[in-house]
Steps between C-alpha positions, in 0.01 A plus 500: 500500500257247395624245238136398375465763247284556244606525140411836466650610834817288329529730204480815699805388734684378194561174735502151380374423130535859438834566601698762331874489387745768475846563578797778634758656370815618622663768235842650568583811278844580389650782704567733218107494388345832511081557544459558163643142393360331790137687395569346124578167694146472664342630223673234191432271845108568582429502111744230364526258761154538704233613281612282196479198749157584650660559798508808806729631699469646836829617735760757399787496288699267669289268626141350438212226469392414149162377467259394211324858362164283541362272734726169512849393514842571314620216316851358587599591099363839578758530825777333237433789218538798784810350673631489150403822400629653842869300443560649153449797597831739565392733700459261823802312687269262673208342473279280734164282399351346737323173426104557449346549850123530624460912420275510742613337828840515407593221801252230362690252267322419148237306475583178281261511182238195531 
């Protein structure tokens, strides 16, 4: 692919100055956990820990990307306040954060900020 794009070609690919940060998650549940309190998990989870950060989350229940809920990049403190979250939380015997990645081409490292 050509690497002489314009800046509006740029911004559609999310490539470059416009790349986007997210990052995984690895979630093991206690054994003993039934639907209903892995349900209240995600839900306390998707409203608490997501939506009060600005944040999305796409994947299942054990394992995901998080992403910005708007065009742009999650913050390294936003990354801290989730792992947190996530680690206080009893109803989980692991959990994994990943460093932020490119949510978008997942392979590409980060682009250093100018």
């Amino acid at each position: 692919m050509a690497t002489n794009r314009s800046r509006r070609l740029r911004k559609k690919l999310c490539v470059d100055e416009f790349q986007e940060l997210g990052f995984e998650l690895n979630l093991d549940f206690k054994e003993n956990l039934g639907d209903e309190e892995i349900e209240a998990f995600l839900d306390a989870f998707l409203e608490e820990a997501m939506d009060a950060n600005g944040l999305d989350y796409v994947g299942g229940d054990d394992y995901g990307l998080v992403c910005l809920a708007n065009r742009g990049s999650v913050t390294e403190e936003q990354r801290a306040t989730v792992e947190s979250w996530l680690k206080a939380r009893e109803e989980l015997t692991k959990v994994e954060v990943s460093p932020l990645l490119d949510a978008w081409y997942p392979e590409k490292q980060i682009n250093k900020p100018a």
